[in-house]
MARTORSE-13825 format. One record per atom (N, C-alpha, C): z negated, y, x negated; residue in one letter. Coordinates in steps of 0.001 Angstrom, whole numbers, padded with zeros to 6 digits, always signed. Layout:
<nutis>
ZYXA/...
</nutis>
This chain:
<nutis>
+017397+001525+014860X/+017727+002615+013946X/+018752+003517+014636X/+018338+004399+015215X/+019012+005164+016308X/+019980+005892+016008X/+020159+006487+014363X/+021021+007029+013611X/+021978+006392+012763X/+021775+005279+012629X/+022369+004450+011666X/+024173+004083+012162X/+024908+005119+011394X/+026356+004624+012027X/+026634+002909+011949X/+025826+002077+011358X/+026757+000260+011046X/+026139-000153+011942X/+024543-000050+012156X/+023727-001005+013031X/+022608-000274+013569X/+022257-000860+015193X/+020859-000526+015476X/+019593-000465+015484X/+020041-001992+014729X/+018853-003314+014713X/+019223-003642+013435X/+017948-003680+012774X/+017871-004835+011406X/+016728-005663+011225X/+016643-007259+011331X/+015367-007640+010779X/+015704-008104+009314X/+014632-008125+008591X/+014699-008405+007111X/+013652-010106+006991X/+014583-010807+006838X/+014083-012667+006567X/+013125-012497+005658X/+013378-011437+004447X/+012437-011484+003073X/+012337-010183+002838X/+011805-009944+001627X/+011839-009092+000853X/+012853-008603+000019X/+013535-007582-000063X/+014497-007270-001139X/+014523-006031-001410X/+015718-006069-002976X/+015370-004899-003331X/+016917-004030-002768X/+017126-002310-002982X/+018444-002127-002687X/+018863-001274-003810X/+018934-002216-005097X/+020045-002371-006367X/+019951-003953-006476X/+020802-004284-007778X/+020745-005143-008123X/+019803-005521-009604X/+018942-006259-009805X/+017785-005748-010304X/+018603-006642-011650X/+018169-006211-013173X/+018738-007412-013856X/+017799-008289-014955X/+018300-009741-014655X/+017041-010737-014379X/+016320-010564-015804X/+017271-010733-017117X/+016523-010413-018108X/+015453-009695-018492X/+015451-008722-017705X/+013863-007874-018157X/+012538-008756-017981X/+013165-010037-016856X/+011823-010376-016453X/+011236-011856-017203X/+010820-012042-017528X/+010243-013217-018183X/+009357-014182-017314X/+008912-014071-016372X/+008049-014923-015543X/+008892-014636-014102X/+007850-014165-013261X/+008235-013407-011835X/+009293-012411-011655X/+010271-012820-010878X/+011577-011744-010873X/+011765-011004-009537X/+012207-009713-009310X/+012212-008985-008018X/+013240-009936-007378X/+012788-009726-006075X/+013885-010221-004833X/+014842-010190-005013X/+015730-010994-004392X/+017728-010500-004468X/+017790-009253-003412X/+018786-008814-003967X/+019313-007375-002719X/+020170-008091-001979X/+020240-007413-000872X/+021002-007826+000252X/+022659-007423+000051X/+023396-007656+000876X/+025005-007696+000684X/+025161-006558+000300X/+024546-005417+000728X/+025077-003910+000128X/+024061-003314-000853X/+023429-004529-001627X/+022595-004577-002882X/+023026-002936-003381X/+023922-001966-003236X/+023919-001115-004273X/+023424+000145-003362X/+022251-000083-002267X/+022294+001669-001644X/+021541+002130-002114X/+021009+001963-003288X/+019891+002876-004014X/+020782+003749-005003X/+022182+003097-005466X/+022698+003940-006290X/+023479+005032-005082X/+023941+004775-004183X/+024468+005577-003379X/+022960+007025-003328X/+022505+006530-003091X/+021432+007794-002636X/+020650+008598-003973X/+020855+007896-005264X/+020672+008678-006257X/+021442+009432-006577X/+022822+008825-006106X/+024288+010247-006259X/+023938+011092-005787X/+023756+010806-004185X/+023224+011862-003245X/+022522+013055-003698X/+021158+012250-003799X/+020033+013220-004471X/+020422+014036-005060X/+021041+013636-006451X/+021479+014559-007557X/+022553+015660-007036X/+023262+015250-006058X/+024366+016180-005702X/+023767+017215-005199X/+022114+016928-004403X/+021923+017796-003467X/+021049+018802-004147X/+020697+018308-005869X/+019719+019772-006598X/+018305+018589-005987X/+018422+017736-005566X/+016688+017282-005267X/+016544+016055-006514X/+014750+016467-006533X/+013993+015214-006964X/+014325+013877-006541X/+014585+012503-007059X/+014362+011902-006531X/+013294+010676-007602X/+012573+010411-005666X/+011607+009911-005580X/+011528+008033-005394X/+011160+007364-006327X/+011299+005555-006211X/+010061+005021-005499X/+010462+004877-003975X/+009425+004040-003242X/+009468+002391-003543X/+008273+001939-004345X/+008646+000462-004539X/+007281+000000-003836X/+007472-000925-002764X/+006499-002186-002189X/+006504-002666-003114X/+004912-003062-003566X/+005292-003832-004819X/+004309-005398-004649X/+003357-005663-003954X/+002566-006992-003603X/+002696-007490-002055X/+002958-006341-001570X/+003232-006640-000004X/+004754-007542-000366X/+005471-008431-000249X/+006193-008954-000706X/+006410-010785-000225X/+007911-011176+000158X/+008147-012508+000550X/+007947-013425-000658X/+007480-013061-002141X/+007550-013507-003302X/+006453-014276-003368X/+005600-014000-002566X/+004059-014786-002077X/+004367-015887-001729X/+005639-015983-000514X/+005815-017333-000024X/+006444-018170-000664X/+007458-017776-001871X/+007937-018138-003048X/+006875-018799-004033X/+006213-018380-004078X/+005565-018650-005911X/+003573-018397-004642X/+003801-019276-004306X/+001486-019138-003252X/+000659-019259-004641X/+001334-020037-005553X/+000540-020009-006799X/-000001-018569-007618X/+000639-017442-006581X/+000591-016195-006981X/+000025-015321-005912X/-000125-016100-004634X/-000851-015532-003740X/-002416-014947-003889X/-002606-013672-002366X/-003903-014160-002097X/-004274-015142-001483X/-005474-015745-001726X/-005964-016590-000663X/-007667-016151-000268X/-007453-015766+000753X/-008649-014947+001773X/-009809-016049+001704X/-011062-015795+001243X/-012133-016716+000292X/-011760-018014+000216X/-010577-017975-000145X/-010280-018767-001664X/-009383-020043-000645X/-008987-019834+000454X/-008455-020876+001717X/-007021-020703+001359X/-005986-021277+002492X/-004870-021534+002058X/-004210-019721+001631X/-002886-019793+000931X/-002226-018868+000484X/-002087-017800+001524X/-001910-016307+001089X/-001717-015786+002578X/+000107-015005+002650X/+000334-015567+003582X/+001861-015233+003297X/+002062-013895+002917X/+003484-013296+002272X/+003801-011935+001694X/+002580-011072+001131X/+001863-011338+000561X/+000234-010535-000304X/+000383-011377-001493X/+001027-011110-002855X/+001036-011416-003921X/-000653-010616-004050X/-001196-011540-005335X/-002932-011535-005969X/-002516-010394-007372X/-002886-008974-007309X/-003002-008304-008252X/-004195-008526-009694X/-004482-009540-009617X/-005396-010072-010345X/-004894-011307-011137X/-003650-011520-010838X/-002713-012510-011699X/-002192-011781-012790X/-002535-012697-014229X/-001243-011785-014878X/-000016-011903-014838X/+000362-012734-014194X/+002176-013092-013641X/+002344-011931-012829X/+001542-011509-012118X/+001780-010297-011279X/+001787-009491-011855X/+000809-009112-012379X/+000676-007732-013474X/+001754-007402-013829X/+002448-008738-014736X/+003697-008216-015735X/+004831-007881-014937X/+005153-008428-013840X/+005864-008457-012735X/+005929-006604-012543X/+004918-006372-011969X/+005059-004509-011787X/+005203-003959-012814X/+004749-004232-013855X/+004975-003591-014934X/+006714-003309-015554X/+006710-004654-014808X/+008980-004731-015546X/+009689-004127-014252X/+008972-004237-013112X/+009471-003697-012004X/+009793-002221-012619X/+008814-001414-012321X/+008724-000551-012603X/+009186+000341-014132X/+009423-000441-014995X/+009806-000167-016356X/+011649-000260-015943X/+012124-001200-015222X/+013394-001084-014981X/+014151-000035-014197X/+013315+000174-012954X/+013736+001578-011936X/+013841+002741-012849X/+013087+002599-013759X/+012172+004515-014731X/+013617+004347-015879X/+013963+003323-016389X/+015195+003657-017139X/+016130+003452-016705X/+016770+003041-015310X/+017902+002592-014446X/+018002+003543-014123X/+017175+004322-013326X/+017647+005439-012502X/+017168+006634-012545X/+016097+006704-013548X/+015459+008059-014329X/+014586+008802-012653X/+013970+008116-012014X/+013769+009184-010876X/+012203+010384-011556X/+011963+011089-011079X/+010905+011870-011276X/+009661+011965-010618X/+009502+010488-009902X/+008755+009961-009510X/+008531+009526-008873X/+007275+008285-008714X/+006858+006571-008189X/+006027+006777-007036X/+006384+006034-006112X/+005638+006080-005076X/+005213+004314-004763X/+003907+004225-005663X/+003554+002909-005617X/+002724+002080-004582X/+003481+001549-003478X/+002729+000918-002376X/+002231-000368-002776X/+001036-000811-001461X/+000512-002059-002105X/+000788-002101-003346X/-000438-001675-004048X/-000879-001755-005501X/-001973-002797-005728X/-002870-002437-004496X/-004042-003025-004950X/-003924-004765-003579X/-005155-005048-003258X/-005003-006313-002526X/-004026-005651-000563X/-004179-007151-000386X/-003985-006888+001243X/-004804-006289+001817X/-004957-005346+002922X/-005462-005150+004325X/-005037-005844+005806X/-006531-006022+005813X/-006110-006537+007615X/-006523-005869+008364X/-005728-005629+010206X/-004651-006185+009913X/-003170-005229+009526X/-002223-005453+008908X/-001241-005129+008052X/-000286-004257+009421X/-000364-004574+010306X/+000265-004137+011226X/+000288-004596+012554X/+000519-004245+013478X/+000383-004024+015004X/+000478-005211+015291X/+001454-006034+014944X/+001562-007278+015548X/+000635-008719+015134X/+000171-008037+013782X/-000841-009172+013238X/-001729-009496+014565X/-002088-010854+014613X/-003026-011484+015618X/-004267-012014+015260X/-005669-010866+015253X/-006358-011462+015306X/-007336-011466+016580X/-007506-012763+016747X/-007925-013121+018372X/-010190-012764+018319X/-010330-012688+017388X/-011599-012729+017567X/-012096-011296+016949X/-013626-010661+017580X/-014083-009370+017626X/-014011-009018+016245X/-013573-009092+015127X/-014209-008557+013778X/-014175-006901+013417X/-015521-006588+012832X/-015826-005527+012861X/-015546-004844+011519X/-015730-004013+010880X/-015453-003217+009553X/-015948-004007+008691X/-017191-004848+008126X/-017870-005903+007644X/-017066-007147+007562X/-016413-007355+008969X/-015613-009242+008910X/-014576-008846+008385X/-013729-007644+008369X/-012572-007646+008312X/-012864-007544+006508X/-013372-006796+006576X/-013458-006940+004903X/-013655-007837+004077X/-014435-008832+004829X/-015073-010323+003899X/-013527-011323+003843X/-013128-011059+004995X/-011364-011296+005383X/-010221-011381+004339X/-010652-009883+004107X/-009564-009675+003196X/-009691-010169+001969X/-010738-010541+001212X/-011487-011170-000422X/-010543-012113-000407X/-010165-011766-001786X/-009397-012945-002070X/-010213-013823-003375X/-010142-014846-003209X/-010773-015926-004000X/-009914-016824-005005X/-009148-016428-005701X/-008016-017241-006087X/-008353-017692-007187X/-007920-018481-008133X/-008362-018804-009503X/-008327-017507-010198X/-007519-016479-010321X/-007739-015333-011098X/-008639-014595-010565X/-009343-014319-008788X/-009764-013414-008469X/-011425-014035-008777X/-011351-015461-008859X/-012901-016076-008911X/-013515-015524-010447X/-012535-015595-011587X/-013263-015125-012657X/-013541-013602-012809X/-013159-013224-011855X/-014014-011640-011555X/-015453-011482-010863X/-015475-013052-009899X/-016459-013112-009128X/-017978-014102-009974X/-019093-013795-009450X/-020085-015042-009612X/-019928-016341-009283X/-020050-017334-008978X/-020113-018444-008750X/-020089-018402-007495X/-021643-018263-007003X/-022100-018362-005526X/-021278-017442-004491X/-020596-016483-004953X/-019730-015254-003928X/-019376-015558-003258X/-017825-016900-003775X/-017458-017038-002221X/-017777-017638-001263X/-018719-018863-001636X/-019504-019543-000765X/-020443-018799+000498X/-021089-017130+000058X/-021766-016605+000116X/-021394-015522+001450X/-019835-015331+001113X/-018385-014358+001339X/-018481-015176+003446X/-018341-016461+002612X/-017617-017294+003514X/-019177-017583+004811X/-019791-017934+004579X/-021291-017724+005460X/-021833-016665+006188X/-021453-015656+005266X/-021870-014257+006065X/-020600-014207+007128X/-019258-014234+007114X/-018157-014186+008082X/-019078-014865+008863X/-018518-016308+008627X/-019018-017030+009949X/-020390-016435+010579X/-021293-016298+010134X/-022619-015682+010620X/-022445-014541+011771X/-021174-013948+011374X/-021069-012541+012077X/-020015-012851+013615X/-018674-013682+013525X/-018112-014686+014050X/-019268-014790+015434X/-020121-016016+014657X/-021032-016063+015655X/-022795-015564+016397X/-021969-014418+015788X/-023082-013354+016381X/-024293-013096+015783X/-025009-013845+014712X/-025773-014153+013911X/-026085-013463+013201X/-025246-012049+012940X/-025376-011558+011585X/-024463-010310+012039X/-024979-009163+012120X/-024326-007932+012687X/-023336-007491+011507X/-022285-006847+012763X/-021132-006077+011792X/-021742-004574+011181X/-021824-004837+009795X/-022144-003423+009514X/-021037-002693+008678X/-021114-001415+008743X/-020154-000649+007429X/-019939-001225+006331X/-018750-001164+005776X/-018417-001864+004484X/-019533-001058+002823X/-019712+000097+003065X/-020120+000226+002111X/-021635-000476+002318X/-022185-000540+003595X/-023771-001238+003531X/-023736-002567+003011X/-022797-002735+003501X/-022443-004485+003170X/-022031-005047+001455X/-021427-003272+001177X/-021643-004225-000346X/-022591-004057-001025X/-023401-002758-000476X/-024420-002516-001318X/-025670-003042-001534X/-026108-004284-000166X/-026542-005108+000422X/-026270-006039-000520X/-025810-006658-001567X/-025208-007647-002358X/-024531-007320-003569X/-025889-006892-004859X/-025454-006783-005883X/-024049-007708-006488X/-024030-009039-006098X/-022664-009909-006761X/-021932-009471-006138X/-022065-009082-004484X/-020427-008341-004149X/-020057-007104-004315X/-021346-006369-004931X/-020991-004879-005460X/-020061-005189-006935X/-020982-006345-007669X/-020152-005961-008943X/-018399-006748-009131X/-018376-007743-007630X/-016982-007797-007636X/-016208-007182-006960X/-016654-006304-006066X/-015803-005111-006282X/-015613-004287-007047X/-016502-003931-007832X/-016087-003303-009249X/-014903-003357-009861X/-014906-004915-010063X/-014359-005351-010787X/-012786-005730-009962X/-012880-005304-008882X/-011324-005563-008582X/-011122-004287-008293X/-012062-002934-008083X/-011497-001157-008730X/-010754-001444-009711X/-011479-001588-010415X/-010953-001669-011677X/-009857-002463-012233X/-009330-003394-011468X/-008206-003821-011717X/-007100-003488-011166X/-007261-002655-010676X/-006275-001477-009605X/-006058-000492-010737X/-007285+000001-011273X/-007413+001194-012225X/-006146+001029-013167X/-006310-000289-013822X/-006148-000309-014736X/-004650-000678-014963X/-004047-001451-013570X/-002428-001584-013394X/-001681-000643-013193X/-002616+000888-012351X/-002238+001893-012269X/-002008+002670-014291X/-002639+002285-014544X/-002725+003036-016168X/-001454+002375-016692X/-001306+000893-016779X/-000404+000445-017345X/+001118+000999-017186X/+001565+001098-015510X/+002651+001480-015180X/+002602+003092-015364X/+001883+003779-015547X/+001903+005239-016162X/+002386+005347-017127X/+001348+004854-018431X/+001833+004821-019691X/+003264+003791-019755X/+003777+003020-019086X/+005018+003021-019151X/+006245+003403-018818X/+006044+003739-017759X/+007379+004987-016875X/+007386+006265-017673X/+008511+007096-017153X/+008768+008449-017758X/+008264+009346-016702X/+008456+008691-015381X/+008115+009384-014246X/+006527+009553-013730X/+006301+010846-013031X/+005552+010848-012324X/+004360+009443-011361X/+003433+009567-010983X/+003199+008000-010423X/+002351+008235-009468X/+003085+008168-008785X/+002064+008520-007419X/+001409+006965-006519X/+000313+006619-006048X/+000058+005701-005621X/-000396+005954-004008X/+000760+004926-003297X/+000949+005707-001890X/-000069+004060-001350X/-000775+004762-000120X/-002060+003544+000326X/-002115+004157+001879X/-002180+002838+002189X/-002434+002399+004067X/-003365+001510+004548X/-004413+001740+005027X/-005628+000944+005065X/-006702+001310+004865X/-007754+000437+005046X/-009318+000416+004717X/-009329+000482+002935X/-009727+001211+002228X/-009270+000917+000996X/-010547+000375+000232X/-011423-000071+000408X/-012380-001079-000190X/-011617-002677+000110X/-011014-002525+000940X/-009881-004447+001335X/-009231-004321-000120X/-008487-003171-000030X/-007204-002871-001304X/-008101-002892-002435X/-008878-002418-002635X/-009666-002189-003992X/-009745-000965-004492X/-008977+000066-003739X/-008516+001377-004329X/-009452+002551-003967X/-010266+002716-005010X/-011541+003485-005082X/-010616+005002-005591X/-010370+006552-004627X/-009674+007792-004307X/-010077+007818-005569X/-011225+008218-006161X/-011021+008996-007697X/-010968+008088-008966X/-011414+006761-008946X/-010775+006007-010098X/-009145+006369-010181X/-008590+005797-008686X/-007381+005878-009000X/-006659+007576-009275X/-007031+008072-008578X/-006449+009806-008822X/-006874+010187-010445X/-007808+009731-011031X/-008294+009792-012182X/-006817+009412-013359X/-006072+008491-012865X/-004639+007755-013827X/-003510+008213-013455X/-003632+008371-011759X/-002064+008624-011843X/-001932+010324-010800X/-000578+010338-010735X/-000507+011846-010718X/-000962+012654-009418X/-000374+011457-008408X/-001800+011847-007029X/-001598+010488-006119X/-002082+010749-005021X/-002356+009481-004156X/-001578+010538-002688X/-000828+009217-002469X/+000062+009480-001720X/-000740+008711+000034X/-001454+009105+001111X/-002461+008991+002174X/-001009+008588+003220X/-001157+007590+003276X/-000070+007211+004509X/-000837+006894+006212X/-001007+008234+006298X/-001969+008338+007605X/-001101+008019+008620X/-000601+006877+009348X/-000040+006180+010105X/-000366+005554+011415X/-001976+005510+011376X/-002768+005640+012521X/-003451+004036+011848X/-004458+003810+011628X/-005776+003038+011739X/-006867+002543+012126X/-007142+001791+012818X/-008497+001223+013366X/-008815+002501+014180X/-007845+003369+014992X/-008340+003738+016209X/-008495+005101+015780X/-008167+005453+014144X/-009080+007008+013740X/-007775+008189+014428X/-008164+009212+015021X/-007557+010228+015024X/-006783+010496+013713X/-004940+010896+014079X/-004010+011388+013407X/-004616+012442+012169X/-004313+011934+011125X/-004984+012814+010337X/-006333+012813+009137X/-006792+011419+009927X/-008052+011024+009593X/-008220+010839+008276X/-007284+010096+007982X/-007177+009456+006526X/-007228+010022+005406X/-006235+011569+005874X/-005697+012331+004979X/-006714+013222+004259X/-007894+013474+005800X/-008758+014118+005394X/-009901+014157+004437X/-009722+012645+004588X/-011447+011950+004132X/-010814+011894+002537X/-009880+011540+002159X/-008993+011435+000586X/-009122+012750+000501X/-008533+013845+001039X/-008521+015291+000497X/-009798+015931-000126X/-011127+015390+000692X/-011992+015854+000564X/-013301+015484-000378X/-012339+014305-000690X/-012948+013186-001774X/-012569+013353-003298X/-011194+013888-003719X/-010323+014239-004493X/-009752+015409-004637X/-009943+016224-003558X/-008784+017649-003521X/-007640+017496-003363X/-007402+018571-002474X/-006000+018326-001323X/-004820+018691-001795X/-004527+019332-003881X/-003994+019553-004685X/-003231+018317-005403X/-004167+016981-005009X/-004239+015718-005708X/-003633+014867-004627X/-003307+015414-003333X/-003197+014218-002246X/-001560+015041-001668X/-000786+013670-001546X/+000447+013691-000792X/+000308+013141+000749X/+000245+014036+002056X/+000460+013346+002888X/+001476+012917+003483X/+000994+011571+003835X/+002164+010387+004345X/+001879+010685+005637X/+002660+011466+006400X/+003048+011481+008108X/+003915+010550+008814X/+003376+010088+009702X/+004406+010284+010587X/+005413+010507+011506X/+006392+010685+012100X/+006696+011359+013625X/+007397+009768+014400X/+007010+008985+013674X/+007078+007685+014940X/+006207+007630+015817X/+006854+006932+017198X/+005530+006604+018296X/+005522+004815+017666X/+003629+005166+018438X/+003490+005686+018660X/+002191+006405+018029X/+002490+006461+017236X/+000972+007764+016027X/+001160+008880+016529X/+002456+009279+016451X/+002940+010561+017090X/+003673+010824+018058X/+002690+010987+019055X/+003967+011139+020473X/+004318+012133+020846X/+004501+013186+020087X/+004728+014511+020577X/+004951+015195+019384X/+005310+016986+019111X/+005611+017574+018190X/+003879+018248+018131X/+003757+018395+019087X/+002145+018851+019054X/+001256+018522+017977X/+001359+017089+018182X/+000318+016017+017121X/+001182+017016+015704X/+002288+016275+015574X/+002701+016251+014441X/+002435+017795+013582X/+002709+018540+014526X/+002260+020315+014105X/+000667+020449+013840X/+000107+019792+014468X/-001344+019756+014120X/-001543+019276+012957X/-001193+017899+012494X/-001807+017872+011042X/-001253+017940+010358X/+000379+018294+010335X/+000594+019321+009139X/-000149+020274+008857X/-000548+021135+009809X/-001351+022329+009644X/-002561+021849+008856X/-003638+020711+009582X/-004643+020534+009080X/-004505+019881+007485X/-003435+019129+007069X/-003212+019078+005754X/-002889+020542+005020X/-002669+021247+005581X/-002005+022282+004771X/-003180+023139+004525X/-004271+023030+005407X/-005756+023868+005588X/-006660+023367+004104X/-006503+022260+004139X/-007067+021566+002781X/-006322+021597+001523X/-005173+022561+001447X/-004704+022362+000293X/-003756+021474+000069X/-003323+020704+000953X/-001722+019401+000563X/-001024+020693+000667X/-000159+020465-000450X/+001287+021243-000588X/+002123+020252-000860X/+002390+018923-000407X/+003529+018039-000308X/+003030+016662+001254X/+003896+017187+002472X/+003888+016134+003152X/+005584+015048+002578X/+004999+013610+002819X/+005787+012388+002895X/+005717+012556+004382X/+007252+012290+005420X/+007491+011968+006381X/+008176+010852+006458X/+007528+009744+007477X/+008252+008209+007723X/+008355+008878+009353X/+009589+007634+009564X/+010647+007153+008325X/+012376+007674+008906X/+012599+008355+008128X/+014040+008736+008759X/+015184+007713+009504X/+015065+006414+008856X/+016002+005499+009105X/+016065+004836+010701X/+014187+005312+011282X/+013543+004902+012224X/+013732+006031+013284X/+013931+006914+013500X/+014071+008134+014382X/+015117+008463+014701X/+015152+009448+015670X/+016344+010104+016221X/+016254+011377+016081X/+017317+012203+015896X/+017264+013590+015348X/+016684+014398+016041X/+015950+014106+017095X/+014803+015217+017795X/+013382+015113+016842X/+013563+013849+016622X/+011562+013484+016072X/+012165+014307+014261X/+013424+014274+013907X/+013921+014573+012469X/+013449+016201+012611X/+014330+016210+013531X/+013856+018373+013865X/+012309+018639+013733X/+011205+017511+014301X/+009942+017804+014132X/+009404+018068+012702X/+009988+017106+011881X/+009781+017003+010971X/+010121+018431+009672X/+011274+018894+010161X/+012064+019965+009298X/+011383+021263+009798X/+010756+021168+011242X/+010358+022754+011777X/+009033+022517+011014X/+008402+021678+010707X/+006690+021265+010582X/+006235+021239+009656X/+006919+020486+008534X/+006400+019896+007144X/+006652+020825+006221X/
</nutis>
């Protein structure tokens, strides 16, 4: 953290939050503890307010060490052991969990709006360092990501995951070609209608935390989004837009992400998530480019990651650009 007057370096053991969250709201599942300076969320709402700006509540909300806490709340990838930090949005322990999450930030700190990450399931892989050693293609990675859990099975048929779990291996060993995710579900009425049915349970957590906040609700997404469940116009359909955290993915050109959501939904409806880290962005070039090309489609709000992560040259990119 190249700017950071206390430290350079931070790793985080868990998950936490930065207030102090208070436990009563919660009745089952409770947010993380905050760390020693548990209060920098109130510091930066002073801020905000001092400065005449919006402020905006980024909450991770399943991506989370609470998985390794409570696996009884995990995913588990066709239905095998727990998968660490990926709480199962298909629990209602979870459910209620975001729901108080989010009901506590909206009257704690009144912001004017939610920027809801991991909403829907995991994606693999989650980040650069994830290791997976064998070829999987758009098809494996997806069968990958299914989660099979006692809550996610009564969404499913019987035979699915058995079904889930055969076709992987098939493909594994060469047996059974990697095809596009949408061929692949469409290829399999039971796995069309459980994906449906886990849209729709995205849909519908998104509705809940709407109709309960005061704020705005934006639902910010990184990934393959058939893994997540997060179908662009169900969800743009509930909440106020979808926040495209085009960060660089499975190889697509800067930008990619932003485009295919803009053009799916309207670029009125979409927040892009930039970034000026390397290495997505190694230059001001990139970064001037798809601002522009977001701005060609109609985004009139870029998200830039992550300030805490840069040095005030990649910050300047950001302020001449966005």
């Amino acid at each position: 953290m190249p700017e950071n007057p206390r430290r350079r370096w931070f790793t985080a053991a868990r998950s936490h939050t930065n207030y102090r969250p208070e436990p009563q709201r919660y009745p089952g599942l409770r947010p993380p503890d905050a760390l020693e300076d548990g209060d920098s969320f109130d510091t930066v709402v002073r801020a905000v307010a001092t400065a005449g700006l919006d402020l905006t509540a980024w909450i991770v909300l399943f991506h989370s060490s609470l998985a390794n806490a409570h696996p009884e709340l995990a995913v588990r990838p066709l239905g095998g052991p727990p998968q660490p930090g990926a709480l199962c949005p298909s629990n209602p322990a979870v459910v209620e969990y975001a729901i108080a999450l989010a009901r506590e930030i909206d009257e704690r700190f009144a912001p004017a709006a939610f920027d809801l990450e991991t909403i829907g399931w995991a994606t693999l892989p989650h980040h650069h360092h994830a290791k997976l050693a064998v070829p999987l293609g758009p098809s494996g990675r997806y069968l990958l990501s299914l989660c099979f859990c006692n809550a996610c099975r009564e969404l499913a048929s019987p035979d699915l995951p058995g079904w889930a779990t055969s076709r992987l291996e098939a493909e594994l060993r060469g047996t059974a070609p990697t095809v596009a995710v949408d061929e692949l579900i469409s290829g399999n009425p039971e796995l069309a209608a459980f994906q449906a049915a886990r849209e729709r349970t995205v849909v519908e957590l998104v509705r809940a935390v709407a109709e309960t906040v005061s704020a705005r609700v934006h639902v910010a997404h990184w990934g393959e989004p058939r893994q997540a469940a997060l179908g662009h116009a169900a969800v743009a359909a509930v909440a106020d837009r979808l926040v495209i955290l085009d960060y660089g993915q499975g190889g697509q050109a800067p930008g990619a992400t932003v485009d295919h959501a803009a053009r799916l939904v309207g670029g009125d409806r979409i927040v892009a998530g930039l970034s000026v880290c390397a290495p997505e962005t190694p230059d001001e070039q990139t970064f001037r480019s798809v601002a522009a090309a977001a701005a060609a489609l109609g985004i009139d709000a870029i998200s830039v990651y992550n300030h805490s992560l840069v040095d005030r040259v990649r910050l300047r990119w950001a302020r001449a650009n966005a």
